[in-house]
N, C-alpha and C positions, 0 to 999 in steps of 0.2 A: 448317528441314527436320525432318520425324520422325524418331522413332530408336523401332524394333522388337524386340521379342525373338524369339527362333530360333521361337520356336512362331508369334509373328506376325506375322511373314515368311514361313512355313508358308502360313499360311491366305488372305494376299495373292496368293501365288502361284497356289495353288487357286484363289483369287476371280478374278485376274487370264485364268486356263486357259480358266473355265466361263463367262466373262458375255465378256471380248474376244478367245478364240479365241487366245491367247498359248500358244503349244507350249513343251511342253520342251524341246524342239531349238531352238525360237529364240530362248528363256532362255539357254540355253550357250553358243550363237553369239553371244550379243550380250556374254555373262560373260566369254568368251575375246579379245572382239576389246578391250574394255573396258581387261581387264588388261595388256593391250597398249599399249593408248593412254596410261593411265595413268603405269605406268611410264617409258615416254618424255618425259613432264614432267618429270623428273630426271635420268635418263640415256638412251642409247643403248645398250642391250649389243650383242657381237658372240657371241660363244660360252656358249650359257645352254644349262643342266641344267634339265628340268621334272621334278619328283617328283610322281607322282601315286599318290594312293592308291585305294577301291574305289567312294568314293561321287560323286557329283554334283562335287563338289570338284574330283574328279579329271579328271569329265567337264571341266569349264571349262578345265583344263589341257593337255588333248590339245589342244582347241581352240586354243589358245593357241600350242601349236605351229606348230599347221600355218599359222597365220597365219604366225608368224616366218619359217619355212622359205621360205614365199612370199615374203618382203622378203630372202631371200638371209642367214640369220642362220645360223650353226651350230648348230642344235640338238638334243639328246640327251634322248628321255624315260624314265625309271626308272620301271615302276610297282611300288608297292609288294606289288603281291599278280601271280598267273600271270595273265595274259589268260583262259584258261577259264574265270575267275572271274569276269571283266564282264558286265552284264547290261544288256538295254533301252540306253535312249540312250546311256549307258557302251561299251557294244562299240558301237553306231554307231561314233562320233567315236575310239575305236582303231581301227578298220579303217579309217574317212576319214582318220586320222594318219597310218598304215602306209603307204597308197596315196600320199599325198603325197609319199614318200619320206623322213618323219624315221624315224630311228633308233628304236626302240622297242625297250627290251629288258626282262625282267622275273628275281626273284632266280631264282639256279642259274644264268643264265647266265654263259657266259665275256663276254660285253660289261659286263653288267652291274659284276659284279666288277672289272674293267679298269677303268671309270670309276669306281669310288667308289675303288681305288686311286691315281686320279690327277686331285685336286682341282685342282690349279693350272691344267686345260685348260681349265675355266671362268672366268666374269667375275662369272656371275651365275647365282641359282637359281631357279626356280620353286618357291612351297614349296605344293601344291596337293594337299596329304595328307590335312588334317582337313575336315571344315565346321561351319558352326554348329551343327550336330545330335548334333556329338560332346560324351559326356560322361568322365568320369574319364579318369588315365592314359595315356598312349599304351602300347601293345605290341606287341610281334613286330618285322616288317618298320619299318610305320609309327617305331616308335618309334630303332629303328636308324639312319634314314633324318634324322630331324632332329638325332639326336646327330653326325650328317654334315654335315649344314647347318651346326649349329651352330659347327663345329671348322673349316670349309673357307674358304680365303680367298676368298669372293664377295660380290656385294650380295646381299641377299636381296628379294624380292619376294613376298609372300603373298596369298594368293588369299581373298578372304572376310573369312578371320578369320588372324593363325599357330597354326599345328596344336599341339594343346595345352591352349590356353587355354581357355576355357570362355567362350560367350558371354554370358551374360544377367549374369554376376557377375564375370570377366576374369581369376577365378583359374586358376594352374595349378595340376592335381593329381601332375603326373610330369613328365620333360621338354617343353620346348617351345621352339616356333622363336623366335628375335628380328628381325621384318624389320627391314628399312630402310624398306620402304614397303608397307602395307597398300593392298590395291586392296577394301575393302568392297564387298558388290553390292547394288544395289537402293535401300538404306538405310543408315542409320549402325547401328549394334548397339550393345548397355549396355558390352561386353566394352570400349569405345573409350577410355571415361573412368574406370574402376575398376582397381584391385588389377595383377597381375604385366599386365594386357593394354596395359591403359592406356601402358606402358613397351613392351612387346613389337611394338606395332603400329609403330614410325617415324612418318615421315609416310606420313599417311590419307587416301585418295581416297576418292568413292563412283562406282563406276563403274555406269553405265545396260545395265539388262539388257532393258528398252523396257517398264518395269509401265507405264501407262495414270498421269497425274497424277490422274484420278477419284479413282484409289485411294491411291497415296504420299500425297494431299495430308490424307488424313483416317486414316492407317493408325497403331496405339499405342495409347499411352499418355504418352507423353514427347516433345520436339522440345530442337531447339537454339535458341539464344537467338544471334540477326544483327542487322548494323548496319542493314539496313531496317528493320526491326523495330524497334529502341531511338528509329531517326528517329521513325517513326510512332506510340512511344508517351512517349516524355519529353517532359515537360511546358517549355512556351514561355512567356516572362513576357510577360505582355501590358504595351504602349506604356505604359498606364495607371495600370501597377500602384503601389502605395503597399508601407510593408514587412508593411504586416498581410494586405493582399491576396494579399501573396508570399507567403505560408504560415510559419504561425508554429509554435514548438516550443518544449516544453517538458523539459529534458533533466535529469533528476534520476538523478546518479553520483557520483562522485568518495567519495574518506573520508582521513581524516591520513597512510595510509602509500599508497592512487592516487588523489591529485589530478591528474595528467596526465589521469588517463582520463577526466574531464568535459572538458578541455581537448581533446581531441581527437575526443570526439564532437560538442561544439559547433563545433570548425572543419570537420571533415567536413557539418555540416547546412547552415555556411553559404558554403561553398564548392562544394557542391552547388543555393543557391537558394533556401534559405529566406529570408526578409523579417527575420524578426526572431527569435532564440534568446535564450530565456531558461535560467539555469543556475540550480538551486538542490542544496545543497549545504550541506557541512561549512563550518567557518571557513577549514580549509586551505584546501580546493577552492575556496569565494572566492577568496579571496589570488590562486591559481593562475590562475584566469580573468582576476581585475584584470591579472597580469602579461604576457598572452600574449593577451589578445580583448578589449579595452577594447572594444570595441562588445557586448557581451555584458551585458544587463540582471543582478541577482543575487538570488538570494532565497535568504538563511540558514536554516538549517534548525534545528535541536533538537537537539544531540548527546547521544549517550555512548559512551564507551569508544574515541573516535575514529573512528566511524561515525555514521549517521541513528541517532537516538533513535527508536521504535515511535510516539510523539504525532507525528511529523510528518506519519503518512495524515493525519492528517483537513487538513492544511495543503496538502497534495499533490493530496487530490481535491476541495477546494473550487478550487484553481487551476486545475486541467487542464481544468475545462470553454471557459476563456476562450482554449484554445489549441486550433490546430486535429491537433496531435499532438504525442506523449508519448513519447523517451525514457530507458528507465529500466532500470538494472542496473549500468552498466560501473564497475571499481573501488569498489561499495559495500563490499566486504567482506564476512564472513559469521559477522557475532554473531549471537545471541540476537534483542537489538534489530532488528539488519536484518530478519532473519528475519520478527519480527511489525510492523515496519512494511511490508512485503512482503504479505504475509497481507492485511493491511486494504487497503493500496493498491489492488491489481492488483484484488481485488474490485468496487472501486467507480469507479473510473476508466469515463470513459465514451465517449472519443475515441480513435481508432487508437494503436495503442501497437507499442513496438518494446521485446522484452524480450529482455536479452542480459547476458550473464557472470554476474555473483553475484547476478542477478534468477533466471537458469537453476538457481541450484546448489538454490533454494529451491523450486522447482517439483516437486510432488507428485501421488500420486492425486485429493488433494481440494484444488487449485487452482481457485480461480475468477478468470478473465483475461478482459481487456475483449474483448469479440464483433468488434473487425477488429483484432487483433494477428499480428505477426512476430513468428516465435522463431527466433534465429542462432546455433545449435550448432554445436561442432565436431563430430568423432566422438568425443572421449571424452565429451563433456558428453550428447549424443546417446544414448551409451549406459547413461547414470547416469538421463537422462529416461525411454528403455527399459527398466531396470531390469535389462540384458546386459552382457555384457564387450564392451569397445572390437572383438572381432577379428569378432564376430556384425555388429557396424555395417557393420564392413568388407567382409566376405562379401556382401552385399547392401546398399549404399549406396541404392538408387533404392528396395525394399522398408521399407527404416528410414525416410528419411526420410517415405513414404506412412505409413509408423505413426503419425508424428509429428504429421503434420496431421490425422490422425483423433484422436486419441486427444484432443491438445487446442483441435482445432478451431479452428485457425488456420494460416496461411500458415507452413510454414517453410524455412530459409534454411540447406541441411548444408553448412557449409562444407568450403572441401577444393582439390586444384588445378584439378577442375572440381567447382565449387558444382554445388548441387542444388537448384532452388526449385518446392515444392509447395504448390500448392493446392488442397484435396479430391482426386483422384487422377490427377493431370495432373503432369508431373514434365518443367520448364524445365531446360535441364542450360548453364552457363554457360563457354563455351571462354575468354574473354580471362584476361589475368593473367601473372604473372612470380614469379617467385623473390622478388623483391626484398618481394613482400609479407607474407614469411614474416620477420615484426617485430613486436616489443610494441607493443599498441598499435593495427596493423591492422583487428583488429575492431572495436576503439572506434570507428574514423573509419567503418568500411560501417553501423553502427548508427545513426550523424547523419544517412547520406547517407539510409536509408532512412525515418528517422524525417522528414528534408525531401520526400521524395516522395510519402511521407501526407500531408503538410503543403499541397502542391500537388496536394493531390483524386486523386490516383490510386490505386485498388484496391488494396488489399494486395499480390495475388500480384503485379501490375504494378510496385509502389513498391520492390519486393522485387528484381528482375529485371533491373528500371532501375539499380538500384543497385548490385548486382554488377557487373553488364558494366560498367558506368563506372565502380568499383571497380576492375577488371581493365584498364581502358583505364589509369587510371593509372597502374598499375606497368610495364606496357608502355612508358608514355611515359615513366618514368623511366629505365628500364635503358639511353638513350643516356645518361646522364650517368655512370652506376655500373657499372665492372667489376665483372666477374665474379659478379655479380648480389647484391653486398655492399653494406652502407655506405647504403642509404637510412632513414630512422627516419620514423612512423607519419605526424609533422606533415608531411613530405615527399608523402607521399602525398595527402593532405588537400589541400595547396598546389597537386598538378597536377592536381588534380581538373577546375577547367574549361580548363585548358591542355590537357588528354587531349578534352575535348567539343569544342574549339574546331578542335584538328590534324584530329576526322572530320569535321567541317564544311567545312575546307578540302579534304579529299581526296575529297568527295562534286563540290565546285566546281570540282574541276580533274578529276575527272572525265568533268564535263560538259562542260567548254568543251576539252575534248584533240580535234584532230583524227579526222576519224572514218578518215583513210585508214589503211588496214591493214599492218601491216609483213608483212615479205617475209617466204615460209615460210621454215617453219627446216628443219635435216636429215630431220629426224622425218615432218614434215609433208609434206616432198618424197617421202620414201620409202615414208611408211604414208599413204596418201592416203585419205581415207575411202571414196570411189565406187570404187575400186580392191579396199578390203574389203569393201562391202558383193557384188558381185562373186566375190568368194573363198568367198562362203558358199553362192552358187548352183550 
């Protein structure tokens, strides 16, 4: 699925208005029935407060009413500005609120006041105050009105976006709502996955406001990353395969004080599917491997100082051509030495490469890195490659990482609780994942997995993408083992690497073979019947 920003969501709309005849009115009829449907995939309410404020927003929320009212709900609308102040479709849908007989009240009134006095009559709120078009602070009314929300015992339900937030970067700049459950429209928004939003939204629907799929299906710059998708692009071993055909790697890490982190980027490659990993390394980082991957070929390196000695490029780039990828950084440390065998390496290297940790800390204006590499930043490492402070990453996650790939022209990989993977200016945003992968070590093992999926012929941004989501399946499939989302360590992750592929396998299979008959509607379904609403809007 796409994901839009407020401006192009704008332009869709327009697009949608001018070439399929798509009305504003039946935008908002389709936004209010939506928000409706949606929330009912969680709860039922009985007695719900809709807040609306002056924009479109607000419109969707009248709407929203009058649906309810229709299915017998108690409902009470707040707006936050007088009605003489509605305009265009906005006063349409308050007068068709009115007429329906919900309650409509606006500030000065004694209703109005009565109800924000007395939160407990409600279960639940509408919060249909902001849209995506709002920028800074909230104030006046508006702002009043969520510090209500915020303080009153209800679920909250948001409309769009929670009012507050800021779409395209998910900060707040003043107060804002906290749903429980975001009913997004149209599309998903950046707001979903970044900063105070990411946490503010609950659970996230996208609810159908009827754009034409012509248009959703090509609209952005960014999409999300699905288990159709991961089917149809991870790579399958063929019957045939030998372990060189399985794709081979080349993983040069480890140093005297992180020898695990070759150990763990080598089990993440090949518990991801590579044929054969080769480790070269320090003497510890030997050791380490012999003790933990006896399947793991070994090639010694050159020390000093308890790092890669600087003579081991030319050791490193006569090797790598024999493999079909390369990676290189995690636990090298960051001498001198590293430093200039770094330098030489990455220059000459001529096979996909995956460059991560103390390969990143060296990375400059005048780097030169092989033409199909991964780079796997955090946000601070992100912002040291930027040459900005960590909070500039943060403000604009989906902008930083596009810098990254421009600037060194390759694929990269912003880590984070939803990764970010870009390629030239296309921005994969990655939903799977857990708590649990927040451990040392962690990005060791996503650097093997991606460095096996170069390995198995797949494009960068793809090897990339792959590897995340499968990354993220595995901590998922760990957290039935681990309370409280504690107590897993990196090699754990590594281990249910294809136990996490195998559980979507089965649940693709049992999807298919489940009976097709239908189970019995539920309360929801009985009461909000779709041809019953489509009806209501006539």
């Amino acid at each position: 699925m796409r994901i839009v920003t407020a401006k192009e969501m704008r332009a869709l709309e327009a697009k949608a208005a001018a070439k399929f005849g798509l009305t504003e009115r039946a935008m908002m009829e389709n936004a209010g029935r939506s928000i409706v449907h949606m929330m009912a995939t969680e709860f039922v309410p009985e007695n719900i407060v809709v807040l609306c404020g002056p924009g479109n927003n607000g419109g969707d929320g009248l709407v929203a009413a009058r649906i309810l009212k229709e299915y017998g709900r108690e409902v009470r609308v707040l707006l936050a500005v007088a009605s003489s102040a509605l305009r265009g479709e906005n006063l349409v849908q308050y007068r068709r609120t009115v007429e329906s007989g919900v309650n409509v009240s606006e500030p000065g009134e004694p209703d109005y006041e009565r109800a924000l006095s007395q939160p407990h009559e409600f279960d639940t709120a509408f919060d249909c105050l902001l849209g995506t078009g709002a920028e800074g602070a909230p104030k006046g009314e508006v702002a009043r009105l969520i510090e209500w929300v915020s303080g009153a015992p209800v679920a909250v339900v948001s409309a769009d976006i929670p009012s507050g937030i800021e779409c395209d970067t998910g900060i707040a700049h003043g107060v804002f709502v906290r749903a429980d459950i975001t009913v997004t429209l149209g599309l998903p928004k950046p707001f979903l996955f970044q900063n105070q939003g990411a946490g503010a939204s609950g659970n996230w629907y996208v609810g159908d406001i009827g754009l034409p799929n012509e248009l959703t299906s090509k609209a952005g710059r960014a999409w999300m990353l699905g288990r159709d998708w991961f089917f149809e692009t991870a790579p399958i071993r063929r019957r045939d395969a030998n372990k060189r055909s399985a794709g081979t790697v080349l993983i040069v890490a480890g140093s005297d004080m992180y020898p695990g982190a070759a150990v763990l980027a080598a089990r993440g490659a090949y518990r991801t599917g590579a044929g054969l990993v080769v480790v070269a390394g320090t003497g510890s980082t030997i050791e380490a491997i012999r003790a933990h991957i006896p399947e793991c070929p070994l090639l010694r390196l050159p020390e000093k100082d308890g790092g890669i000695a600087a003579e081991s490029a030319k050791l490193i780039i006569d090797q790598s051509s024999s493999f079909d990828a390369v990676c290189i950084g995690p636990g090298l440390g960051r001498s001198e030495a590293v430093a200039q065998f770094l330098e030489a390496a990455l220059s000459q290297i001529e096979v996909p490469t995956v460059i991560d940790a103390d390969a990143l800390f060296f990375l400059n204006e005048r780097s030169s890195i092989p033409a199909q590499s991964v780079i796997t930043p955090h946000e601070g490492e992100a912002a040291r490659l930027l040459s900005v402070d960590a909070n500039e990453i943060r403000k604009d996650r989906f902008g930083s990482a596009r810098l990254l790939a421009k600037k060194y022209r390759a694929t990269v990989v912003l880590k984070g609780p939803a990764s970010l993977i870009v390629s030239e200016d296309e921005v994969a945003v990655n939903l799977t994942g857990h708590m649990l992968l927040a451990t040392a070590g962690s990005g060791d093992v996503l650097s093997g997995m991606i460095a096996a999926m170069l390995a198995m012929e797949l494009q960068p941004n793809d090897a990339a993408a792959v590897s995340a989501f499968l990354h993220g399946l595995a901590g998922q499939s760990l957290s039935a083992r681990f309370s409280g989302g504690m107590g897993a360590v990196a090699s754990d992750i590594a281990d249910e690497i294809p136990v996490a592929r195998a559980a979507q396998v089965d649940e693709v299979v049992n999807e298919l073979i489940e009976d097709d008959d239908e189970d019995e509607p539920d309360e929801y379904e009985e009461e909000f019947d779709e041809d019953e609403l489509e009806e209501s809007d006539n």
